[in-house]
Residue, then its C-alpha position, 0 to 999 in steps of 0.5 A: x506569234x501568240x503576243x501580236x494578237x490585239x483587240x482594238x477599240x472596234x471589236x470592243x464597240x461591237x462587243x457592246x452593240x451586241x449586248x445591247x441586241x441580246x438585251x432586247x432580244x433575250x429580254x422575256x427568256x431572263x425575266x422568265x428565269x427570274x420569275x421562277x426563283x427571283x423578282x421576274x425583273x432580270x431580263x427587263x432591267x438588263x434591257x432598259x440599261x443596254x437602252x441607255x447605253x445605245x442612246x449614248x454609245x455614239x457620243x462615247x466612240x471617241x473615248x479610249x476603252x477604258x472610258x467607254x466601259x466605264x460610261x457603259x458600267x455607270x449608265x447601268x448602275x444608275x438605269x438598272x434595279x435589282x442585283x443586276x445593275x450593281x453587279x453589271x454595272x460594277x463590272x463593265x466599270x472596272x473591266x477597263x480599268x486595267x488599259x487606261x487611255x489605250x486603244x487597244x489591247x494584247x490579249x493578256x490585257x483582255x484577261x486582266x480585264x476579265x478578272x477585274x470584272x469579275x472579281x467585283x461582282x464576287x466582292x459586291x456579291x459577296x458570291x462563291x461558285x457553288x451559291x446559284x449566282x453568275x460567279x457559277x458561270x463567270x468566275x470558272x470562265x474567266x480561270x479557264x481563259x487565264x490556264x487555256x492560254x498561259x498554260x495550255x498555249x491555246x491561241x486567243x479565240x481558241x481560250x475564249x472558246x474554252x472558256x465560254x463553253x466553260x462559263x455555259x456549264x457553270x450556268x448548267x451547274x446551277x440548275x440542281x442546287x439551291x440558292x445560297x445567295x440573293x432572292x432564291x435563297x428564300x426558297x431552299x429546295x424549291x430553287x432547285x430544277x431553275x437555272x440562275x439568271x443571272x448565270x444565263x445573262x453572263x454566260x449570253x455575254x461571253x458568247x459576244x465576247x467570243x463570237x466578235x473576236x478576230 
């Protein structure tokens, strides 16, 4: 049964392992999409964040999920420059909001997490899909999970598939309209032809969630 699904404080774990290795490794690939319509600073502020977060992640492993996400959320608000520590940190912080002093969590909690966090970085961001931001791949991702598995009854790792190819595409959308947010705005029409950042770094980050899940 769909309801026995569960995902425990293990996969999330990994899950933040992982992004700290995409930080690192994909550190040039974001700047260098920031350096054309931003500051040139995304990818290195997501890696100097992910850093502190490793160098405390084991000191952490004991906390409930809800805990560990909250200490992942506030290193980075208080580590990270830019748009992005804000809107990240912000994130991770009220993504274990909803499974206070669980271990682990159905998937219809995961999804309640998903949406909390990304309803933060439209409210802190002030952002709609369609202004050249992250919302452009987060928040189509995080409704086509939500309609894969409640309404269409894909088995979890199926929705989340959906909704990581979702979430790519959002980021692809990105590329021929101008910036009605953040720095690029400046630029008017010549944001357009330049990926968001901040949409490659999210749609990197639900490929983890994806690719982790049992």
């Amino acid at each position: 049964m769909m309801s026995e699904y569960i995902l425990n404080k293990d996969y999330f774990i990994k899950v933040i392992e992982d992004l700290a290795v995409l930080a690192e490794e994909k550190k040039d690939y974001f700047s260098e999409l920031d350096s054309a319509i931003g500051d040139g600073d995304h990818g290195m502020n997501l890696s100097i964040g992910f850093r502190e977060v490793t160098k405390n992640l084991d000191s952490w492993k004991a906390e409930d999920i809800s805990t560990l996400f909250k200490n992942v959320g506030t290193a980075l608000l208080d580590k990270v420059g830019g748009a992005s520590g804000p809107l990240y940190g912000g994130f991770f912080m009220k993504f274990g909001l909803p499974v206070k002093g669980k271990e682990e969590v159905t998937f219809d909690e995961f999804i309640e997490m998903m949406e909390t966090g990304v309803a933060i970085i439209e409210k802190r961001g002030k952002a709609k899909v369609g202004d050249k931001t992250m919302v452009d791949t987060l928040r189509p991702a995080v409704d086509a999970l939500k309609a894969a598995y409640v309404d269409e009854k894909l088995e979890p790792k199926e929705a989340m598939k959906k909704a990581a190819a979702v979430g790519s595409a959002g980021s692809d959308s990105t590329i021929p309209i101008i910036a009605k947010k953040g720095r690029a705005m400046r630029l008017g029409e010549r944001a357009i032809g330049h990926r968001d950042p901040g949409s490659a770094s999210s749609t990197a980050i639900l490929a983890i969630f994806y690719n982790n899940m049992p």
